[in-house]
N, C-alpha and C positions, 0 to 999 in steps of 0.2 A: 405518470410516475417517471422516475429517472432511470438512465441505462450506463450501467456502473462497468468501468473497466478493469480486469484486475489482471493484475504482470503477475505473473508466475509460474513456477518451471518444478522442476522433483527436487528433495530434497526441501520441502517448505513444511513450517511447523504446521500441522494437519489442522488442531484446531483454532489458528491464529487465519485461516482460510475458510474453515467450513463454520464458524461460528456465527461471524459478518454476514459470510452469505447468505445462511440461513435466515440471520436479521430480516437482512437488506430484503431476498425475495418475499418473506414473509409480513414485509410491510408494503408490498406490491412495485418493487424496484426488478430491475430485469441486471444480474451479473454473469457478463462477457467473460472467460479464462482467455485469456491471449497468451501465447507462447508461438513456438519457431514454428509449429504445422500443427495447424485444424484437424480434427480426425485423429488425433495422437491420444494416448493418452500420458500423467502425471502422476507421480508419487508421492503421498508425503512420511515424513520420518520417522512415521509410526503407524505406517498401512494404508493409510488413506490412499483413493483412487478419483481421480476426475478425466472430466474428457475436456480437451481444450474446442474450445469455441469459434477462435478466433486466429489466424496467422498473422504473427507478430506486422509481418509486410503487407497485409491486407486490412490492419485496423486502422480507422481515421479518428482524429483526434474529436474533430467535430463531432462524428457520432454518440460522443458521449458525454454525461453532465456530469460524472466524478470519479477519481480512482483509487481502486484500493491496491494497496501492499501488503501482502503476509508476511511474514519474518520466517524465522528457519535457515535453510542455507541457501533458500530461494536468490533473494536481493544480493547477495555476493558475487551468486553466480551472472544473475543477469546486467549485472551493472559496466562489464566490461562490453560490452553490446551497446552501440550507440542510438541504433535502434530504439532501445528499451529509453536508455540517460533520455534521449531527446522527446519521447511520449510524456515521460515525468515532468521534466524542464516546459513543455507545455501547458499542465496542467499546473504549475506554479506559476508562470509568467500571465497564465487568463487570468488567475483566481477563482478557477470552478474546485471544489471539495475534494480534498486530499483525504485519505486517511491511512496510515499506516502505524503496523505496530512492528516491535519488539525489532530485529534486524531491515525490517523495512525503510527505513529511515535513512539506509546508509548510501539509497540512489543519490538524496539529496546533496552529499557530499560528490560525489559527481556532476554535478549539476551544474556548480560553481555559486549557487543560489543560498546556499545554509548560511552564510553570513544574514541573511537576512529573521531565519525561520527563530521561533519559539518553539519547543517541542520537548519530548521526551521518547529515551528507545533502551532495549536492552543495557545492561551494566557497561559489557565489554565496550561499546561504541559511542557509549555516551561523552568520550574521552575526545574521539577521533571526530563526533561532529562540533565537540566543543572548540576545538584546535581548526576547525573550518569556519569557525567562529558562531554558531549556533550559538544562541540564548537555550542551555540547556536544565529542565526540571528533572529532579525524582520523585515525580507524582504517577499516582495510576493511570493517568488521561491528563493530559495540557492539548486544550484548545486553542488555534493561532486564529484569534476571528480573520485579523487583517488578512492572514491568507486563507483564510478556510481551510484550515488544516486540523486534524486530529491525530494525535500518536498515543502509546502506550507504550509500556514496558514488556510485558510478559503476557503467557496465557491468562495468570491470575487477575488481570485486568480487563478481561474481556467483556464484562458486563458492562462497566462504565467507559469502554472504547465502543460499543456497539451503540450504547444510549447516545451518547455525544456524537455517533456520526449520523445516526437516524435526524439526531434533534437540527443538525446542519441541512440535511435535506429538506428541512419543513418549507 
């Protein structure tokens, strides 16, 4: 089974994080929480609680075969962190499976890379990856096969972001 990396920090939409996850390990995938110290733990914007896995400068790209993005106010905060831009920017430049939803999306405008993607993301940013020149939808899921990407809009999508990122691991 695959071993899924996922960027995120406090202030992340709780179930745009523990929804995937839940997918992901319940169809026998193992997800990393990477953030700035292992042993910490993270909030999300409505109680949720997790423990991070992984330190941001301790994860290798190789270790893993795909990664996830939560939205919320996670991806805004982390994206000023080069760190984080250049783990992303890896995982689009291999073509191992992307998925991100709702404010997830907005790493890839950091990237320098969105000119390339197909996608969809919240209302607000759908503006600012289009003007990064992104091919952008208002659908519940847009799958980018070329790059192995999946996104979403919202929590309300999360059924058919979960389905389509399972179906890319097959």
């Amino acid at each position: 089974m695959s071993k899924i990396a996922t960027l995120v920090t406090s202030g992340y939409e709780d179930s745009e994080l523990t929804s995937p996850k839940k997918a992901l390990e319940s169809a026998g995938h193992t997800v990393d929480i990477i953030e700035n110290a292992s042993n910490n733990k993270i909030y999300g914007e409505h109680g949720d609680e997790q423990d991070i896995n992984v330190d941001i400068d301790d994860a290798k790209f190789d270790d893993y075969d795909a990664l996830l993005l939560p939205g919320g106010g996670s991806p805004d905060a982390l994206r000023v962190d080069e760190r984080y831009v250049n783990f992303v920017k890896n995982f689009l430049m291999s073509n191992k499976p992307v998925f991100a939803i709702c404010h997830g999306p907005q790493f890839f405008i950091q990237t320098g890379l969105a000119n390339s993607l197909k996608l969809t993301a919240y209302t607000t940013i759908r503006y600012d990856l289009f003007y990064a020149g992104a091919e952008v939808l208002d659908q519940s899921v847009v799958v980018d096969k070329k790059h192995k990407l999946v996104t979403s809009r919202t929590p309300d999508d999360l059924d058919d972001f979960n389905r389509e990122s399972l179906n890319l691991l097959k």
